[in-house]
C-alpha positions as CSV (number, residue, x, y, z in Angstrom):
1,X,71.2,80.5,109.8
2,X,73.4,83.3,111.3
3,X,76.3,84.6,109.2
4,X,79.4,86.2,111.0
5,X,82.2,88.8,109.8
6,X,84.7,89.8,111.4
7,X,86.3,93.5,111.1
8,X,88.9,94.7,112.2
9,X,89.9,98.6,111.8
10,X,93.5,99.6,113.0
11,X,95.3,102.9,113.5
12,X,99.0,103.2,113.5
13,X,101.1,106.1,114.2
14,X,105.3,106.3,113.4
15,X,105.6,104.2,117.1
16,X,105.1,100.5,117.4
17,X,101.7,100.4,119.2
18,X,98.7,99.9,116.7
19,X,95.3,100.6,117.9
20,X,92.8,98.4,117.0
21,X,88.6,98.1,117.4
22,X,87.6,94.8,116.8
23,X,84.2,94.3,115.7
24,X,82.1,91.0,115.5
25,X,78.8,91.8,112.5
26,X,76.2,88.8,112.1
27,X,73.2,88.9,109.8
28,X,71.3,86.9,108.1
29,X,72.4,87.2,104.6
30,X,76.0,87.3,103.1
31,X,76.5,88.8,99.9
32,X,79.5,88.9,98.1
33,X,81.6,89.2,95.2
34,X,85.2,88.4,93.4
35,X,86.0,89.7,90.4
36,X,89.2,90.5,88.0
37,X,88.1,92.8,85.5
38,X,89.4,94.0,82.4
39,X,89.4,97.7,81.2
40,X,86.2,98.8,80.3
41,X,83.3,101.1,81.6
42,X,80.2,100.1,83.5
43,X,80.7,96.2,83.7
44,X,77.4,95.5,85.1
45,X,78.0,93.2,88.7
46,X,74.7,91.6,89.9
47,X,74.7,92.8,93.6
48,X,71.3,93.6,95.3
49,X,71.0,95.0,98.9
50,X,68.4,96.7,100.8
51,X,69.5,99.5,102.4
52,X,67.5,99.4,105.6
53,X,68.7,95.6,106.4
54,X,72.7,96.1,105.3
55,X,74.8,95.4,108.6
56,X,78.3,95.4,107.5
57,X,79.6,96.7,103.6
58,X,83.2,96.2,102.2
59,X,84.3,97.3,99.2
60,X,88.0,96.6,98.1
61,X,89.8,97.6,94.5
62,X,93.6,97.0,93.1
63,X,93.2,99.6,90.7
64,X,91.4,102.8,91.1
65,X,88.1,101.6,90.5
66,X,84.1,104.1,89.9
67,X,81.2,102.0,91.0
68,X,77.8,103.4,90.3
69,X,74.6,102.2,91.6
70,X,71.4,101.3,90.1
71,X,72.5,103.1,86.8
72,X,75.6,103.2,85.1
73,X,78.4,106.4,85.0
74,X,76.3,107.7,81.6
75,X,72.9,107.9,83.1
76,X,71.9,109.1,86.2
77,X,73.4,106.6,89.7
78,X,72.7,106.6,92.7
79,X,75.9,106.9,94.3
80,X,79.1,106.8,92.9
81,X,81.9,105.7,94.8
82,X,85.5,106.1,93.5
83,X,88.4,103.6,95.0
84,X,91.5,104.4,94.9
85,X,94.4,101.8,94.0
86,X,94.4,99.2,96.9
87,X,91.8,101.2,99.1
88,X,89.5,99.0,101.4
89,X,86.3,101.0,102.4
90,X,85.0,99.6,105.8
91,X,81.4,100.3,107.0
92,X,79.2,98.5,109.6
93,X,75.8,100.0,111.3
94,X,77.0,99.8,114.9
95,X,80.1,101.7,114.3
96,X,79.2,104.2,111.4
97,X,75.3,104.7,111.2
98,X,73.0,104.3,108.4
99,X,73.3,107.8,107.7
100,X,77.7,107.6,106.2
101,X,76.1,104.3,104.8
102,X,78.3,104.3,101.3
103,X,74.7,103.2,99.4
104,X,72.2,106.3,99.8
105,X,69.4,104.0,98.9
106,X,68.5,100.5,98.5
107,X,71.2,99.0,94.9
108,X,69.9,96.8,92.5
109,X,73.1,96.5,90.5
110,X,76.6,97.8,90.4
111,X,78.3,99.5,87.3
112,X,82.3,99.4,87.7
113,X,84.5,101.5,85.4
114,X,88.2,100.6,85.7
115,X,91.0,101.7,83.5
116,X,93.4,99.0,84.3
117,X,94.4,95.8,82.5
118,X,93.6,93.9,85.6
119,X,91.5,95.2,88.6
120,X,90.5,92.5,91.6
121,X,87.2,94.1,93.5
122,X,86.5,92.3,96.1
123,X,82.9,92.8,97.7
124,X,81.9,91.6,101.1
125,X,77.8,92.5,102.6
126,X,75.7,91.3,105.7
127,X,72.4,92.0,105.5
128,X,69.3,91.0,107.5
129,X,66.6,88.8,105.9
């Protein structure tokens, strides 16, 4: 069964007008994830994807936020992607390529390292089956 996102990326300037690309991303497979974490380094969130097969990839943090892949911040990730407070990273195949995909390689976890009391990451994937 077919699962459906919908993004939507906007521009706006110091005038009224916004400009907008809406953009309709359906795949096989939804992955995602909620969490509130507590302070602490490398909390370990069970998130698989295979690179080749990701369609759509949003990551989303209240606090500035490190998440490593496939190893945590000590040992040797894959990427590491830092978030600042309230950032939402956006990426989708059709607009951005697999090449400025945010995962360099297929993950097998995520380890998140947040120095706030209370940080909400919010993960949302399409990937094909």
């Amino acid at each position: 069964m077919a699962v459906t996102h919908n993004v939507l990326r906007q521009y706006k300037d110091t005038s009224a007008n916004a400009l907008q690309k809406p953009e309709v991303v359906t795949a096989d497979i939804e992955r995602n994830v909620s969490i509130n974490l507590a302070a602490q380094a490398d909390a370990v969130i069970d998130f698989r994807v295979t690179q080749s097969k990701l369609q759509s990839l949003c990551l989303s943090a209240s606090q500035a936020t490190t998440i490593c892949t496939n190893a945590p911040s000590t040992g040797v990730p894959q990427d590491t992607i830092n978030l600042t407070a309230g950032e939402v990273l956006i990426w989708t195949l059709a607009m951005d390529t697999l090449a400025h995909c945010p995962f360099t390689g297929d993950v097998s976890a995520l380890f998140v390292t947040t120095t706030a009391t209370a940080t909400q990451l919010d993960i949302r994937s399409l990937q094909m089956a």
